[in-house]
C-alpha positions in Angstrom: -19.3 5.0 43.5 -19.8 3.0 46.9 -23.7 4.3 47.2 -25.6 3.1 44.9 -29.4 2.1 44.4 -31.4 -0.6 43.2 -32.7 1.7 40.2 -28.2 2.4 39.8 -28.3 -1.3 39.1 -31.7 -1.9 37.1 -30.6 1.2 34.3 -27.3 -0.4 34.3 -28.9 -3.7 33.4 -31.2 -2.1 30.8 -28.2 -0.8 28.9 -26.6 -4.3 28.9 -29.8 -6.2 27.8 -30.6 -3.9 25.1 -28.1 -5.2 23.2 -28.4 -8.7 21.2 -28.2 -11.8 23.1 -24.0 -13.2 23.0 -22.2 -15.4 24.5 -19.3 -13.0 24.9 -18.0 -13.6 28.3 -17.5 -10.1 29.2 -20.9 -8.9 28.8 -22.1 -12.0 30.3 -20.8 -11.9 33.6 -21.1 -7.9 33.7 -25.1 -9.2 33.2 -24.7 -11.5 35.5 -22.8 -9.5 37.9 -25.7 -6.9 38.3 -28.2 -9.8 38.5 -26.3 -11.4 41.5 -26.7 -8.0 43.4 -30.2 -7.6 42.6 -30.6 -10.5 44.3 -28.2 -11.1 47.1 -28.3 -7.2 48.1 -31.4 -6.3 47.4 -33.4 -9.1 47.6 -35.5 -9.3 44.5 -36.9 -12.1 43.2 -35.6 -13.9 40.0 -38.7 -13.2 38.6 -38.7 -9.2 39.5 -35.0 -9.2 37.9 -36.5 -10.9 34.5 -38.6 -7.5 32.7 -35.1 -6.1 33.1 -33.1 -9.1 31.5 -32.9 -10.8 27.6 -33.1 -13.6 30.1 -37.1 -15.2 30.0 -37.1 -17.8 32.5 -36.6 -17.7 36.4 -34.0 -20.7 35.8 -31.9 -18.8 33.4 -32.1 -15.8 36.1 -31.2 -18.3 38.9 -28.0 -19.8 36.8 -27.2 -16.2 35.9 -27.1 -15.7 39.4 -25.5 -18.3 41.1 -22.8 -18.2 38.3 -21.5 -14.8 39.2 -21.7 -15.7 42.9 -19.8 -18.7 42.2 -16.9 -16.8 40.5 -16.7 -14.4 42.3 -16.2 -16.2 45.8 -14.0 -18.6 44.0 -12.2 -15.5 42.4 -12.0 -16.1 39.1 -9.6 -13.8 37.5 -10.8 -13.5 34.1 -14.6 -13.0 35.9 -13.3 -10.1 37.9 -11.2 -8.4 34.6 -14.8 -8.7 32.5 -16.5 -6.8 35.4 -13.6 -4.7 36.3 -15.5 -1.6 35.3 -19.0 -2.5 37.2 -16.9 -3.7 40.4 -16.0 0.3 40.3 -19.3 1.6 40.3 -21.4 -0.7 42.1 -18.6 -2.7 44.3 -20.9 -5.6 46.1 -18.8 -7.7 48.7 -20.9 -11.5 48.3 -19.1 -12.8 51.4 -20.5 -10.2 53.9 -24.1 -11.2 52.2 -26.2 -14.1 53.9 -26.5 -16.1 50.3 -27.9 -19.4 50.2 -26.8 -21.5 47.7 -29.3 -24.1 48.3 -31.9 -23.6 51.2 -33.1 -27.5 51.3 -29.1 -28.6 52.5 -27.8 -28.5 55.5 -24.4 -25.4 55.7 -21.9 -27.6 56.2 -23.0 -29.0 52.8 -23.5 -25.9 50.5 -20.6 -26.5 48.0 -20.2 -24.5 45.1 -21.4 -26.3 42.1 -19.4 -25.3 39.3 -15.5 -24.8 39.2 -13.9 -23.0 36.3 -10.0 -24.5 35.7 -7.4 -22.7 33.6 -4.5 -24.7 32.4 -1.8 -24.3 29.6 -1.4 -27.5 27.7 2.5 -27.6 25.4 2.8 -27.9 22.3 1.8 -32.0 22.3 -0.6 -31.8 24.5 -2.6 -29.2 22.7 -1.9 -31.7 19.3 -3.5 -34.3 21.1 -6.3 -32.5 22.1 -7.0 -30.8 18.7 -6.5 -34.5 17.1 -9.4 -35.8 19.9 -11.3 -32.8 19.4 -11.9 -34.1 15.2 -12.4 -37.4 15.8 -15.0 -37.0 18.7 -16.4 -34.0 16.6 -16.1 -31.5 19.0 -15.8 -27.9 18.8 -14.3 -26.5 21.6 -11.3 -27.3 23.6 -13.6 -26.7 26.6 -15.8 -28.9 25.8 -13.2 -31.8 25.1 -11.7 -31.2 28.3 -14.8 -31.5 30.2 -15.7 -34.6 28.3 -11.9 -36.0 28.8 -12.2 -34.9 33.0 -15.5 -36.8 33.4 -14.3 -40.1 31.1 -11.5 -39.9 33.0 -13.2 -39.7 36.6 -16.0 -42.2 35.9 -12.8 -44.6 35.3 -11.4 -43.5 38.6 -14.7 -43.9 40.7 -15.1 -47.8 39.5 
């Protein structure tokens, strides 16, 4: 389906946030996927998308948002298998959009803001990362990683 309304998108959101909120990633960025258009395509405002959302605040619409943009310009390939199946039906190219990441900087210095990074660590490395993980007490490998990269950069930077 190439022509498609903004009602297409608002149903399809309904459907998605009638269900309980999750952090599954494929339901997230197929929500935040449909947001994204609502806003870059067809200009609504983050607090027009909310009524349509199990998001309750305009910041949590605007990170919803800007996430999906993110990915997809970056092109995040496990982003673009979770909304496979809404890139079908409602197919939105961000880079022929006019977005604005952040209207108060200059365009030269509109960077995106978040990154995502897949690596595969051996059989050591993950050892040492699972024995860090206990003794910081932390529950994800993501999050240990992200603690390790910024440790590990503030050292850099001095």
């Amino acid at each position: 389906m190439t022509d498609y309304t903004k009602q297409d998108i608002i149903d399809e959101l309904l459907k998605i946030s009638t269900e309980p909120k999750t952090r599954e990633a494929h339901i997230i960025d197929k929500r935040n996927y449909l947001v994204a258009i609502l806003h870059y395509k067809f200009n609504m405002t983050e607090e027009a998308i909310s009524p349509y959302t199990n998001l309750y605040s305009r910041s949590s619409i605007n990170h919803a948002k800007r996430k999906a943009y993110e990915l997809y310009i970056l092109g995040d390939k496990l982003f673009f298998k979770n909304i496979d199946e809404m890139l079908k039906r409602y197919p939105c190219d961000f880079n022929k959009l006019k977005v604005v990441i952040n209207k108060y900087t200059k365009s030269e210095n509109k960077k995106i803001t978040q990154a995502p990074i897949s690596i595969v660590l051996n059989k050591s490395a993950s050892r040492r990362l699972n024995s860090y993980m206990t003794i910081k007490k932390i529950s994800t490998p993501e999050e240990a990683v992200k603690k390790l990269i910024t440790s590990v950069l503030k050292l850099w930077e001095e």
